[in-house]
C-alpha positions as CSV (number, residue, x, y, z in Angstrom):
1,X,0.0,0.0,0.0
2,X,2.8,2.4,0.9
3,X,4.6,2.2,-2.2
4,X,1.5,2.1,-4.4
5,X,0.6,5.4,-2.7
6,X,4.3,6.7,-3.0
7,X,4.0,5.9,-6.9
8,X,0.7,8.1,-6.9
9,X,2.1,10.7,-5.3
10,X,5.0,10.6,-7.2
11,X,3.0,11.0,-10.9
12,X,0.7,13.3,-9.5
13,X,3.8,15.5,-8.3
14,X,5.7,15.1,-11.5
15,X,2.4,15.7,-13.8
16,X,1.9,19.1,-11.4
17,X,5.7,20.2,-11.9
18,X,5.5,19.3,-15.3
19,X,2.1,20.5,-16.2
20,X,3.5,24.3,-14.4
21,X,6.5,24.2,-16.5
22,X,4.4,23.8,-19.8
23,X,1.9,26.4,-19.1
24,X,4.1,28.9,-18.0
25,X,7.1,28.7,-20.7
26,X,6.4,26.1,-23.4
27,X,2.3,26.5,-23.8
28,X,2.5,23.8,-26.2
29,X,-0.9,21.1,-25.7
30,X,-0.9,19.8,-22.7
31,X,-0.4,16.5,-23.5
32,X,2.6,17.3,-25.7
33,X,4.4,19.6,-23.4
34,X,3.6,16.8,-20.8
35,X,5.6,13.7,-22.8
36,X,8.5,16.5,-24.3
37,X,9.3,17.3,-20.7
38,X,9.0,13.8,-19.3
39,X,11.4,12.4,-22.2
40,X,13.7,16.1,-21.6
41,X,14.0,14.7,-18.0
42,X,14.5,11.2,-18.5
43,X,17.5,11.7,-21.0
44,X,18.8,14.2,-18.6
45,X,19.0,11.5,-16.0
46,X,20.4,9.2,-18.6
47,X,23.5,12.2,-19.7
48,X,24.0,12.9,-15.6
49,X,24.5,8.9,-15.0
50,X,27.0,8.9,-18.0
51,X,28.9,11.9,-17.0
52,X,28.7,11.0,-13.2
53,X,28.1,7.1,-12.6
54,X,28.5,6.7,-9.2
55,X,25.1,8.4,-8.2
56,X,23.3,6.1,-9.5
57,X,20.6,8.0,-11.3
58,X,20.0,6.5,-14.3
59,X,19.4,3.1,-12.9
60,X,17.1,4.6,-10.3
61,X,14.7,5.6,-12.2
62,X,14.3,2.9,-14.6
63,X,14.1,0.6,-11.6
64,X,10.8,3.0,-10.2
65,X,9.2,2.9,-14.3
66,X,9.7,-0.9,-14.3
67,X,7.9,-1.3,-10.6
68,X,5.2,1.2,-11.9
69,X,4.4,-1.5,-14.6
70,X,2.9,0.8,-17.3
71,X,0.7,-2.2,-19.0
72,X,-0.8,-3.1,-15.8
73,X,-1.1,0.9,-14.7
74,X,-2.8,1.5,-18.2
75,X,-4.6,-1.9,-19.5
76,X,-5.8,-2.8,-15.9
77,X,-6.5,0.8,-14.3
78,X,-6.7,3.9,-16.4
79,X,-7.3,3.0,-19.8
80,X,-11.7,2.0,-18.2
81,X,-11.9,5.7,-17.0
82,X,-10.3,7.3,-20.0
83,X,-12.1,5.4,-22.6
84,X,-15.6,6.4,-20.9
85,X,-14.5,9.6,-20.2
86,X,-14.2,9.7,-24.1
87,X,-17.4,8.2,-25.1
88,X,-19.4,10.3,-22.8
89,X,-19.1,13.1,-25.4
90,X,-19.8,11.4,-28.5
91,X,-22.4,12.0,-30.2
92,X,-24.2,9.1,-31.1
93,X,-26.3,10.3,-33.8
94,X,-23.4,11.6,-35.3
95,X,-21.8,8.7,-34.9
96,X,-24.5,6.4,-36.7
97,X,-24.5,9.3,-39.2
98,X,-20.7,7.9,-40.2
99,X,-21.1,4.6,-38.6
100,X,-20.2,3.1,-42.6
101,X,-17.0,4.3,-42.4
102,X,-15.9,4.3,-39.0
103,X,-16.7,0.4,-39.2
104,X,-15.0,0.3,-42.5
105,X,-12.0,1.7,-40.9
106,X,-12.2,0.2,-37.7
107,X,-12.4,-3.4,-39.1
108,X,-11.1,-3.9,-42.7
109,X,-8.5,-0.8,-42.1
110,X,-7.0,-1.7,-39.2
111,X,-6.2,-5.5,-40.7
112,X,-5.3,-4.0,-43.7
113,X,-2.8,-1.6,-41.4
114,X,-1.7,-4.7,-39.5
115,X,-1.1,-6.8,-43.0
116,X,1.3,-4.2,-44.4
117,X,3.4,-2.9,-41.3
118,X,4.4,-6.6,-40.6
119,X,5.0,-7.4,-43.8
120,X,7.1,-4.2,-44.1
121,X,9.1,-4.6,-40.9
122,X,9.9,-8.0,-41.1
123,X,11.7,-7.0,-44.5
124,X,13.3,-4.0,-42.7
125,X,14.3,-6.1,-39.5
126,X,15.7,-9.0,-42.0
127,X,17.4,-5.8,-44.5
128,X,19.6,-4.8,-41.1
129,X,20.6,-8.1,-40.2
130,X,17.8,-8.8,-37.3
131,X,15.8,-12.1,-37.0
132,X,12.9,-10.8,-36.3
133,X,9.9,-13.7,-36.8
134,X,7.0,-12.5,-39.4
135,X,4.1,-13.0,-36.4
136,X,6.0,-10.9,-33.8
137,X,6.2,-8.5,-36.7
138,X,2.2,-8.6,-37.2
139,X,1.9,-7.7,-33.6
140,X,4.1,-4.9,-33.8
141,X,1.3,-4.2,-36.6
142,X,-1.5,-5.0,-34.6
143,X,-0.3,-2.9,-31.5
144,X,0.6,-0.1,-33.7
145,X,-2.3,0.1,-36.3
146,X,-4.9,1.2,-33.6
147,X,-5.7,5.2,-33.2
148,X,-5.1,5.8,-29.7
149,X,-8.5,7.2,-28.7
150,X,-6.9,9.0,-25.5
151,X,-4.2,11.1,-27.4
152,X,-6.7,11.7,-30.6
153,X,-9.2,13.2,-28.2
154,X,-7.0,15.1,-26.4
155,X,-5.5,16.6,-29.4
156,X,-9.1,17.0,-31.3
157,X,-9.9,19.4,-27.9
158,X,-7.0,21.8,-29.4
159,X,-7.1,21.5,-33.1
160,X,-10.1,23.2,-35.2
161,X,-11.1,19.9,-37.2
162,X,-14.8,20.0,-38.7
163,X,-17.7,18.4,-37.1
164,X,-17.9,15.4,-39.5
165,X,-14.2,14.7,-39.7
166,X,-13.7,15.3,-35.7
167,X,-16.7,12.6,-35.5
168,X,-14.9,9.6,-37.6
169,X,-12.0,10.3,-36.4
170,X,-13.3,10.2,-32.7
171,X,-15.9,7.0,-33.3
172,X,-12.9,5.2,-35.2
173,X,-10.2,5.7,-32.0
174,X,-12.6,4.6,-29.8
175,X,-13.4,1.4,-31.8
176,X,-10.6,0.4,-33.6
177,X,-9.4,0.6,-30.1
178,X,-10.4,-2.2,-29.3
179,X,-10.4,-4.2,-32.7
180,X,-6.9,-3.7,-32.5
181,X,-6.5,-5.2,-28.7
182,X,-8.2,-8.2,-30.1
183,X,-6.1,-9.2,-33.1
184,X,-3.0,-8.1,-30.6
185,X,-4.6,-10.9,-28.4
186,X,-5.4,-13.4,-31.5
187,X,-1.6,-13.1,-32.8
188,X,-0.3,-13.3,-29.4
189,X,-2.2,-16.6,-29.1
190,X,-0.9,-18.0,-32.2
191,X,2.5,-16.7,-31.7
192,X,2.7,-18.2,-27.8
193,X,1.5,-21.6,-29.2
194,X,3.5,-21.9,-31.9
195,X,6.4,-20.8,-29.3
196,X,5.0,-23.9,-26.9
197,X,4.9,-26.8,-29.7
198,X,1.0,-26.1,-30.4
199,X,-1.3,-24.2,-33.0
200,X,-4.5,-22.2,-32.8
201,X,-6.9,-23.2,-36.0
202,X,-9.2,-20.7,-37.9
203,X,-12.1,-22.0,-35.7
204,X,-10.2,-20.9,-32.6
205,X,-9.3,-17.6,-33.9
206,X,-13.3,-17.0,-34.4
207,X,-14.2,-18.1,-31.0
208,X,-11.9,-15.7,-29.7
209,X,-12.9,-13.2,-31.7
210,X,-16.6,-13.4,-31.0
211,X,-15.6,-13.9,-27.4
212,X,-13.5,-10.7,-27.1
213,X,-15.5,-8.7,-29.5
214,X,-19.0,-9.7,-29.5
215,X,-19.2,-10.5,-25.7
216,X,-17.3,-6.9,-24.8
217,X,-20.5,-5.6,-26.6
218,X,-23.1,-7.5,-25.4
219,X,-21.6,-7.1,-21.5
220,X,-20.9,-3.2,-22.2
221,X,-25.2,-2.8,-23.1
222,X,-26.0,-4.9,-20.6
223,X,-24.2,-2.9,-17.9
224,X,-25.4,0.3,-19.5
225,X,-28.6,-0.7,-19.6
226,X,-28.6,-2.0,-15.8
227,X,-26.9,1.6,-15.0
228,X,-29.1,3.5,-17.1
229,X,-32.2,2.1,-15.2
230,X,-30.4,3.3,-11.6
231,X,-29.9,6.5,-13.0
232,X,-33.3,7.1,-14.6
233,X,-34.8,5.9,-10.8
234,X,-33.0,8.6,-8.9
235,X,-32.1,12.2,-8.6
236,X,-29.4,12.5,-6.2
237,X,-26.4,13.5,-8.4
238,X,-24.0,12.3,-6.0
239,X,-25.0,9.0,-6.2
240,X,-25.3,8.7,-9.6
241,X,-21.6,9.8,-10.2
242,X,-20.8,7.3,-8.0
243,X,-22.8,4.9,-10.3
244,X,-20.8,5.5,-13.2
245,X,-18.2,5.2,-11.4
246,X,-19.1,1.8,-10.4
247,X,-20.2,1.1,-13.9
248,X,-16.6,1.7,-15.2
249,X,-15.1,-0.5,-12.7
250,X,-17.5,-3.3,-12.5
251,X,-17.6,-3.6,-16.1
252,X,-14.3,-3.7,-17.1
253,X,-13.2,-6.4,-13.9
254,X,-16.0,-8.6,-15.3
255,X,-14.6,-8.8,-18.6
256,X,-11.5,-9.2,-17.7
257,X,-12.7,-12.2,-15.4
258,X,-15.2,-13.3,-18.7
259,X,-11.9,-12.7,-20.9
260,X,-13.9,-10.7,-23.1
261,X,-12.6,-6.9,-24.3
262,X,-13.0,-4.7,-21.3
263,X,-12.2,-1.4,-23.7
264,X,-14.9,-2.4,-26.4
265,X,-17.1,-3.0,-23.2
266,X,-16.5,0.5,-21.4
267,X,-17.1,2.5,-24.9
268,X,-20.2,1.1,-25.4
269,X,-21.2,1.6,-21.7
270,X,-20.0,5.2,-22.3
271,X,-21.8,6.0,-25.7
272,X,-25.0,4.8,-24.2
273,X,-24.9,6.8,-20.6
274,X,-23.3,9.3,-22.8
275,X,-26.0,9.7,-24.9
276,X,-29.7,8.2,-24.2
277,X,-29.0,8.4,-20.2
278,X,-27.5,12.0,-19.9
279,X,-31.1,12.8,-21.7
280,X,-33.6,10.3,-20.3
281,X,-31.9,9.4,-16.8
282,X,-30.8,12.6,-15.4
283,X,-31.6,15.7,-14.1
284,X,-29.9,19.2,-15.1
285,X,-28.1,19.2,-11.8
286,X,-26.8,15.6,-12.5
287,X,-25.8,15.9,-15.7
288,X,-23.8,19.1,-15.0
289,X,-22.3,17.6,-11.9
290,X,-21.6,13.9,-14.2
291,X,-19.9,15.9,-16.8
292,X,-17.4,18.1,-14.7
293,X,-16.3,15.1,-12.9
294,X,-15.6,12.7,-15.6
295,X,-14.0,15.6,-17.4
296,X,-12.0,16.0,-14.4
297,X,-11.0,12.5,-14.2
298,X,-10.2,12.5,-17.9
299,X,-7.4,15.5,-17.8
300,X,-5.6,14.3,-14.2
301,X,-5.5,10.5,-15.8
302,X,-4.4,12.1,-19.4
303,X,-1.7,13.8,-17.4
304,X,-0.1,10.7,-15.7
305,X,-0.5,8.5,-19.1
306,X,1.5,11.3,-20.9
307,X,4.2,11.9,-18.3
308,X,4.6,8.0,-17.9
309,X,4.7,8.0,-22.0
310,X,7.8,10.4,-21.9
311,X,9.2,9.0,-19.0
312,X,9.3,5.4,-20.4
313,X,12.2,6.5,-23.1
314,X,14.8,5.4,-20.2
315,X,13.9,1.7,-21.3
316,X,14.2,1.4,-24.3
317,X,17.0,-0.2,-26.3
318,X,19.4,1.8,-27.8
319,X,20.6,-0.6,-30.5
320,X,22.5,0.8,-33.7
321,X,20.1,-1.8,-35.9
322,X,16.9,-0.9,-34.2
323,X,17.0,2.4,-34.8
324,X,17.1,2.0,-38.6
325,X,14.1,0.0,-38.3
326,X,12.7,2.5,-35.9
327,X,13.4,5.6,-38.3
328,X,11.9,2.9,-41.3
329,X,8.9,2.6,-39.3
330,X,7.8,5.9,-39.5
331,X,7.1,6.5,-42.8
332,X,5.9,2.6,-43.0
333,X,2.9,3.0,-40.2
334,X,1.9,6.6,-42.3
335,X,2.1,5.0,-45.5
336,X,-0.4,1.6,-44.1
337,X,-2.5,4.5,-42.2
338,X,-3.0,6.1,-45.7
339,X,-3.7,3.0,-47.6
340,X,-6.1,2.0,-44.7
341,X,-8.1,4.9,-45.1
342,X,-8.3,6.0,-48.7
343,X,-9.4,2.6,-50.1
344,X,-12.5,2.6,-47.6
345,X,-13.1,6.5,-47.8
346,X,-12.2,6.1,-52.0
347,X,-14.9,2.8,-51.9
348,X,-17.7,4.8,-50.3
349,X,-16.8,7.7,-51.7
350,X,-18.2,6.4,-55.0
351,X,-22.1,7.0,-53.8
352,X,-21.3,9.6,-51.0
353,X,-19.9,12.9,-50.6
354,X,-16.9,13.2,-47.8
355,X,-15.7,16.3,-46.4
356,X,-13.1,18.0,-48.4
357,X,-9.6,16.6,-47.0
358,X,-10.9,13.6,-45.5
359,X,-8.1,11.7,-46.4
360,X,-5.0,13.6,-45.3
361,X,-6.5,14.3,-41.9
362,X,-8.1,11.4,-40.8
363,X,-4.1,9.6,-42.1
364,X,-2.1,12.6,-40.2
365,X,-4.9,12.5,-37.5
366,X,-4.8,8.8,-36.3
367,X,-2.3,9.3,-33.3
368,X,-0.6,6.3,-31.8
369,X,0.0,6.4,-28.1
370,X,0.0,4.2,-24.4
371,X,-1.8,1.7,-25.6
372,X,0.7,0.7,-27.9
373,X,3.3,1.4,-25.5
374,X,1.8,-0.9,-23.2
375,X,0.6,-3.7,-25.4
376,X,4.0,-3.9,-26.9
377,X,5.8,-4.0,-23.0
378,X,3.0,-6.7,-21.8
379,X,4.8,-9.0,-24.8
380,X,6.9,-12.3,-23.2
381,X,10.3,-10.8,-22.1
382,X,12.9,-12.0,-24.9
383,X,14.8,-10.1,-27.9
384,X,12.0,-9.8,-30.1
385,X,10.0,-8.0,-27.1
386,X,12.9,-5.4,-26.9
387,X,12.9,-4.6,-30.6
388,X,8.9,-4.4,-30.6
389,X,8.8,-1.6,-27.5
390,X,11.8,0.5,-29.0
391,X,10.2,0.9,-32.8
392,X,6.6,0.9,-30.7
393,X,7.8,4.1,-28.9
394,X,9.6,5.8,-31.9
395,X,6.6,6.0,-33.6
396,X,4.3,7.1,-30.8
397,X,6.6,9.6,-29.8
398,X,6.3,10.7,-33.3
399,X,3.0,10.7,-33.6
400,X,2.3,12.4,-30.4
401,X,4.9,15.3,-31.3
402,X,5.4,15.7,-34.5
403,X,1.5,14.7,-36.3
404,X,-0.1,16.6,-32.6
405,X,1.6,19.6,-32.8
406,X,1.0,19.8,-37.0
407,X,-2.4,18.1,-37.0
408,X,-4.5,22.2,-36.9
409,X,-2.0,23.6,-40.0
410,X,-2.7,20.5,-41.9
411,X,-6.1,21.0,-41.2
412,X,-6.3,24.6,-42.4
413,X,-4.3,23.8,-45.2
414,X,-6.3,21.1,-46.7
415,X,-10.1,22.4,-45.4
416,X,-9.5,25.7,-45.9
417,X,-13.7,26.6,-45.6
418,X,-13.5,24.9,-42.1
419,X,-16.6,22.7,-43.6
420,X,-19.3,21.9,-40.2
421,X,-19.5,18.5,-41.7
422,X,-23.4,19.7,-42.2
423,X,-23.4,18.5,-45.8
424,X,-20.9,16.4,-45.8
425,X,-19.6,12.9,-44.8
């Protein structure tokens, strides 16, 4: 208990230090300034332990990082709230509106995405000499595919995007989300067996799909709908935050127990409180009070996810070979994230208008971030583990900086009428 509430205090310190120092001098996003100053501080510690190796403080703080255990911190604890937070503001009409091609996206994209960044890193591991197996190169491309629907949302709070583009590019992140953590967990299972002498057959890839997909669905209307009837039989808005509340952590510790997908489950939980109980189930009072707090929730947990993502550069491998293949896998992931999202936009485009620019944004738009971090660190310790986490968080880092900070020009650049989506896919 003491050291759990040491590492609390320790994040919430370093998010506030942080968080002043951005506001004050950088004013850059919060969630940018956040992971530039993390990873400033982290590689100062790394240049003070090589200039002064007795003190130790290099070592030090990767030993704290690696007791914090990011996948367990994010997968198991924060990534519930965060993903509901989300899905409490989307709108669901708007979502329906576009549900074609957020599905198309979400489903055929993302395994498109995964197809072509394994098939392209496993060439550029095997070009600079590492043996890098073909399936542990699909999961870096299942891990890495997703949208990460924390960082997109925090950056679509900063950047001017148009209603109809902010809404696919929102309902996609959340979704293909968790798509994404279910192929991770298909490959995985085929990888692990194939490791342990055994196989997994297309029959037991579709149970486990239906399991984790299907059955995070069902569970996540079923605890709406159970939550949704508590809130509609009450007015005490105290009680009903502590409802959601309950809903969030309930729902996701049964799926985890049901070994179904806990994110799919708490975004549809989300859209539906969200959405039909904010309007049916609650009182002005509630809603207002519902709102701040999950808001609330959503910018300290954003904080701590950020600063752990710029802090986690300290464990990373430093090979000469990986970072070819990191620098490769920049372009690579773009390059799948633009073929993943012009041939659905191009198919449907042939009997439906899209927003002017569709394309470019929604490819520059999709940011990776923790959740690929922390799928690619919950991998089976071993070499092909350390080259997955070090290309994982070049590109995330990437992403977060360098597509986050550029995301608003691009979109004034290539929607230069600032559409409102009214007309418009």
């Amino acid at each position: 208990m003491e050291t759990l509430f040491g590492d609390i205090a320790t994040l919430l310190g370093l998010a506030a230090v942080f968080g002043y120092l951005n506001h004050r001098f950088l004013r850059l996003p919060r969630t940018i300034g956040l992971v530039l100053i993390a990873m400033a501080a982290s590689l100062s510690a790394l240049a003070i332990d090589a200039m002064v190796p007795g003190w130790g403080v290099g070592p030090g703080l990767r030993a704290a990082l690696i007791e914090i255990d990011f996948t367990a911190a994010l997968m198991h604890g924060m990534l519930g709230f965060l993903l509901f937070a989300g899905a409490l503001h989307v709108d669901l009409a708007q979502l329906a509106k576009r549900g074609l091609p957020i599905a198309a996206m979400a489903t055929g994209g993302l395994l498109l995405s995964t197809v072509l960044i394994g098939l392209g890193i496993w060439l550029a591991t095997d070009l600079v000499g590492l043996d890098l197996p073909l399936i542990y190169c699909l999961l870096f491309g299942a891990l890495i595919s997703p949208t990460d629907p924390v960082a997109v949302l925090g950056i679509l709070k900063t950047a001017k995007v148009p209603a109809s583009l902010e809404a696919k590019i929102a309902g996609e992140s959340l979704f293909n989300d968790g798509v994404g953590v279910v192929v991770f967990v298909i490959l995985l299972a085929m990888a692990t067996s194939e490791g342990h002498g055994g196989s997994i057959d297309a029959s037991g890839i579709a149970v486990l799909f239906l399991r984790e997909a299907v059955g995070g669905a069902v569970l996540g209307l079923l605890a709406g709908a159970i939550a949704f009837w508590a809130l509609r039989s009450i007015d005490e808005y105290n009680l009903e935050v502590i409802i959601t509340l309950a809903l969030v952590t309930v729902t996701y510790q049964v799926a985890l127990l049901l070994h179904t997908s806990g994110p799919i489950a708490v975004v549809v939980a989300g859209l539906l409180i969200g959405n039909h109980g904010t309007r049916l189930a609650m009182s002005e009072t509630t809603r207002e009070h519902l709102t701040n707090f999950w808001t609330l929730i959503d910018e300290i947990l954003n904080a701590v996810l950020f600063l752990l993502i710029g802090l986690e550069v300290i464990v990373i491998s430093t090979a000469p070979g990986l970072m070819w293949v990191a620098l490769i896998a920049i372009p690579l992931v773009l390059g799948a994230r633009f073929v993943a999202v012009a041939i659905p936009i191009g198919l449907l485009g042939l009997w439906r208008d899209f927003t002017k620019g569709a394309i470019p944004v929604l490819t520059w738009g999709g940011l990776r971030g923790g959740i690929s971090v922390a799928l690619a660190l919950s991998l089976p310790d071993g070499p092909e583990k350390d080259a997955i986490v070090t290309v994982c968080y070049a590109v995330v880092v990437f992403s977060i900086l360098v597509q986050g900070l550029t995301i608003g020009r691009l979109v004034a650049w290539v929607v230069p009428d600032q559409d409102t989506g009214t007309t418009h896919e």
